[in-house]
N, C-alpha and C positions, 0 to 999 in steps of 0.2 A: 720817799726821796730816792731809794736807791733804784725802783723802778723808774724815775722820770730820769735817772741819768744812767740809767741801760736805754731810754731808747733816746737819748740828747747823743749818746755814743755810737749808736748804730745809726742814726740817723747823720752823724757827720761823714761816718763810714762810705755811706750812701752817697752822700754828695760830693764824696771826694771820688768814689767811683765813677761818678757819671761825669765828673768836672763842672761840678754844680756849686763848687767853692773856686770865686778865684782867688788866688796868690797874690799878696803886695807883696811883688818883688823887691828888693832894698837891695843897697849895700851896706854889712853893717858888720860889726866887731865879734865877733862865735866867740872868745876867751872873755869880752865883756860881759853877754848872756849866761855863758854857763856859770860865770861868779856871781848872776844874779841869781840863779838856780842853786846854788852853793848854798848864797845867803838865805834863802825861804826854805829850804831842805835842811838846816843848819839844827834845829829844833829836833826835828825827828831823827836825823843821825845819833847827836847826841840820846838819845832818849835809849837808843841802842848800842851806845857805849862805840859807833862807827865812826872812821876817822874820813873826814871825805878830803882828797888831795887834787888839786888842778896841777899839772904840771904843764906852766904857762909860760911862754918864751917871756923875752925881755919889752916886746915889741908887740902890738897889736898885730890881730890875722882878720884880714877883713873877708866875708864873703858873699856871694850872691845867694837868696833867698828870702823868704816870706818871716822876718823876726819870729812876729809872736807865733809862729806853729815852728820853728825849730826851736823855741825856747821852750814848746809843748813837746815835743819829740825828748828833748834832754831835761826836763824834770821826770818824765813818765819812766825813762831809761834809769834815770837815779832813784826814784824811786822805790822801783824795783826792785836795784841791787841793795837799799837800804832793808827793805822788806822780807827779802828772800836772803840776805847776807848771815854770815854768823856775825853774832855777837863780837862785840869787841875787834869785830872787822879794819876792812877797807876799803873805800871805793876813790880809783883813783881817774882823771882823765888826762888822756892826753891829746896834744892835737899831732898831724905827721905831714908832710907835705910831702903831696904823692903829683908829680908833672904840675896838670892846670888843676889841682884838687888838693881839697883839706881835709883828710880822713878823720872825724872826730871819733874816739874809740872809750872808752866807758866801760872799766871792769873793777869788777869786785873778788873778793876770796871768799865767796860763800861755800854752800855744798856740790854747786856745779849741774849741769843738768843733762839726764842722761844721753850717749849719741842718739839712741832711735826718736828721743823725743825731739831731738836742736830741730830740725825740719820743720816740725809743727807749732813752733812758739810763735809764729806771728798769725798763724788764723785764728779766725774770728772764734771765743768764747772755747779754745784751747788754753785749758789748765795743763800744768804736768802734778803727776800724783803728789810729786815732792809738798806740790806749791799749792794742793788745795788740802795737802793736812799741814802748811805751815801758816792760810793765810785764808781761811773761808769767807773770809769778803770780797777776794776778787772776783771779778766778770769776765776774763779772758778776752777783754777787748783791746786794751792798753797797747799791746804791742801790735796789735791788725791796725789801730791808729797809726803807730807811727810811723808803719808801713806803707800806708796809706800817703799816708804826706811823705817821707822821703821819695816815693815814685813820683808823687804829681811834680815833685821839682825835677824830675828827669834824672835822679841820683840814687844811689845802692844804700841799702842798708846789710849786714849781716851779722852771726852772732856763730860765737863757737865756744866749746867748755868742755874743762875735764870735771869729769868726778871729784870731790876732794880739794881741788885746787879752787875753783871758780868761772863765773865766766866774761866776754869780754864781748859787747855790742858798740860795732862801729856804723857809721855811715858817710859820705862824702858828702861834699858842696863845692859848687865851682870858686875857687880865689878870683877875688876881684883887687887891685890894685887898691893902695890907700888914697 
């Protein structure tokens, strides 16, 4: 099983490389996705005593993109930080309105990840030492995904961390009007 989803992941890799996946564009609600993301990651925070927080305006944020693969971008992102977090953590989201953009940013208070390694977190089947003695199942493809798809939408992803404190993985999307 976990060989046929190392190559169902590199293979999507693949397609999103060559733009061999298209995008169902939409307009749709990012604070009502990632509270779907909440809900089905809800289980496993708790399992690690994690407190996961949206910090969600009053108002919907509607935006341009393909739903179900940014809902894959911001479970894989949560995921993570559930995974890689300290115990009895945090992982909190917010959204920011940046001009014609909606920066959704995704951090945790884990143990943080070293500078020389921040560079290398989103290529393909790039572990950090941290993260394959806290977590020997992963495959270092998760975040080449979600890298993957935040450029096919024409949009940045990036990620930065201290040591000790934790880290915090954002990415944009264009705002589309309600």
């Amino acid at each position: 099983e976990r060989l046929i989803r190392i190559v169902e992941d590199l293979d999507e890799i693949a397609q999103l490389d060559s733009g061999g996946i298209k995008l169902n564009i939409t307009r749709f609600d990012i604070v009502a996705v990632t509270n779907e993301v909440i809900e089905m990651l809800e289980m496993k925070a708790r399992k690690r005593k994690i407190n996961l927080v949206c910090n969600k305006p009053d108002k919907s944020i509607y935006v341009e993109g393909d739903q179900e693969r940014i809902l894959q971008v911001i479970t894989n992102i949560i995921e993570n930080s559930i995974r890689y977090g300290i115990e009895e953590g945090q992982v909190t989201i917010d959204f920011i309105d940046v001009n014609k953009q909606i920066l959704t940013e995704i951090t945790d208070n884990g143990n943080g990840i070293d500078p020389d390694e921040l560079p290398r977190v989103f290529e393909r089947f790039y572990r950090t030492p941290r993260g394959r003695a806290a977590f020997s199942k992963g495959k270092g493809l998760g975040l080449a995904i979600v890298k993957h798809i935040i450029e096919a939408h024409n949009q940045t992803i990036n990620a930065r961390s201290i040591i000790g404190v934790g880290s915090t993985f954002g990415f944009t999307l264009n705002k589309r009007s309600p």
